[in-house]
N, C-alpha and C positions, 0 to 999 in steps of 0.2 A: 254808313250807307253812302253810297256813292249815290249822284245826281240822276232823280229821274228824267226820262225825257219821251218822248211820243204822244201819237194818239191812237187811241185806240176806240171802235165802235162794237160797241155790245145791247145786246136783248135783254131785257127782264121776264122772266116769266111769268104767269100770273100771280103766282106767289111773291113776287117782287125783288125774287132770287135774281145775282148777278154772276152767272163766270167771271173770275178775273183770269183776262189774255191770257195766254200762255210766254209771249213775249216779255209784257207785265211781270208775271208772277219770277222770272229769272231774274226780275233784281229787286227781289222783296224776299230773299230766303228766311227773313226774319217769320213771315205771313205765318206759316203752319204752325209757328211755337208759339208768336205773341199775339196774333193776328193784328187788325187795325183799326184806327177810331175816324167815324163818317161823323160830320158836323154842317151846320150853316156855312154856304160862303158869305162874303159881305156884299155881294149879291143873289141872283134867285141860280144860285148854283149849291151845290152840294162840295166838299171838300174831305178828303181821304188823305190819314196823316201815317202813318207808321207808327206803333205803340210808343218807340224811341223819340220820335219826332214829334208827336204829341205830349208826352212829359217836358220833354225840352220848353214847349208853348204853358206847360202851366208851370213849368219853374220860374219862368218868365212873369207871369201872372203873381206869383207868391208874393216876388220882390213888390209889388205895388203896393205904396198903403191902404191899408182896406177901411181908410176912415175918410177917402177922399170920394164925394159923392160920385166925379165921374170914373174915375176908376170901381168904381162897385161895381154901379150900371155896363162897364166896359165888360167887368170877369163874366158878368149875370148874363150877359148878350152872347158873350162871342162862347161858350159853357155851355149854354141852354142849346139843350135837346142832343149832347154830344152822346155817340152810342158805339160801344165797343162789338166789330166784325169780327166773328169768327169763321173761317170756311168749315161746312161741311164735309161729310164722306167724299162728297162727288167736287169739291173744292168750289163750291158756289158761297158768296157772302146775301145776309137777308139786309135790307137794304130797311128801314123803318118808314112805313106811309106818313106819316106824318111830315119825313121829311120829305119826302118825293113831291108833296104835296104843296110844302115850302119852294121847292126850287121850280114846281110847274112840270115834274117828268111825269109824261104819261105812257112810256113806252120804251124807244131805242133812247140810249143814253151816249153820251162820247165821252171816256176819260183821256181828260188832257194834263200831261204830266207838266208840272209846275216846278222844278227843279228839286225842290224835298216835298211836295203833296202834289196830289191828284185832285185836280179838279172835276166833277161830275154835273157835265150838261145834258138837258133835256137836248136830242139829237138837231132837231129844228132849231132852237133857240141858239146852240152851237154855230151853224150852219149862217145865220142872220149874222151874228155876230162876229166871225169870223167873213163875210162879205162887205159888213160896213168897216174894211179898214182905213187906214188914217190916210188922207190923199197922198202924203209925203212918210212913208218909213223912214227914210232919210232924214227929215228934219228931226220926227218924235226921237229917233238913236241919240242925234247929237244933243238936243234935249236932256235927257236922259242921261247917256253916258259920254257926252263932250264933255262935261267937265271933270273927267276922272285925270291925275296928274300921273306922272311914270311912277312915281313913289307908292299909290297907290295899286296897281299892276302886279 
């Protein structure tokens, strides 16, 4: 899977059905065969993985020992309420109220592509948060990624 990237704003219908873009959907060829798995973010966002890229996360998970109280708590948290997207005939995924409900969407949504997942904001809440940015992007980079060395490159 090469890196996602964009954003994209979409409708829900009543039904809680979602198009995904059509821009989207051209780098997700995987979509129509394995479809994809919608979970909690670690905030009141929604999180869209790729059947591939979501194994990858519980292969991840396996290695942990599961007699270690916080790692229990960890699988149980970030696990809980994960739900496999299928597209429909008309290539719409249902999207589950419970978690829409988790993340506060009550309507337009924004999917912001995260590099291997899709984030899924409530469109306002998107919108706040993407307006309170950091005074300096400048400082947060170097922050961030100043200390990466040439070797790592």
């Amino acid at each position: 899977m090469s890196f996602l990237t964009g954003e994209f704003e979409c409708k829900l219908d009543p039904k809680f059905r979602m198009m995904i873009p059509a821009g989207l959907k051209k780098k997700l060829p995987e979509l129509e065969s394995e479809g994809l798995v919608v979970n909690r973010g670690f905030e009141k966002y929604l999180v869209i993985y790729t059947k591939k890229e979501w194994d990858k996360r519980l292969e991840e998970l396996s290695k942990l020992n599961e007699y270690e109280e916080d790692n229990i708590a960890f699988i149980r948290y970030f696990t809980r309420g994960a739900t496999e997207l299928m597209p429909d005939a008309a290539g719409r995924v249902l999207l589950p109220k419970f978690l829409l409900e988790y993340a506060g969407i009550k309507g337009d949504v924004v999917l912001a592509c995260q590099l291997n997942k899709i984030e899924v904001w409530d469109a306002e809440a998107h919108r706040k948060l993407m307006d309170d940015e950091p005074k300096s992007f400048g400082a947060l980079a170097k922050r961030v990624m100043g200390n990466k060395s040439k070797e790592q490159e």
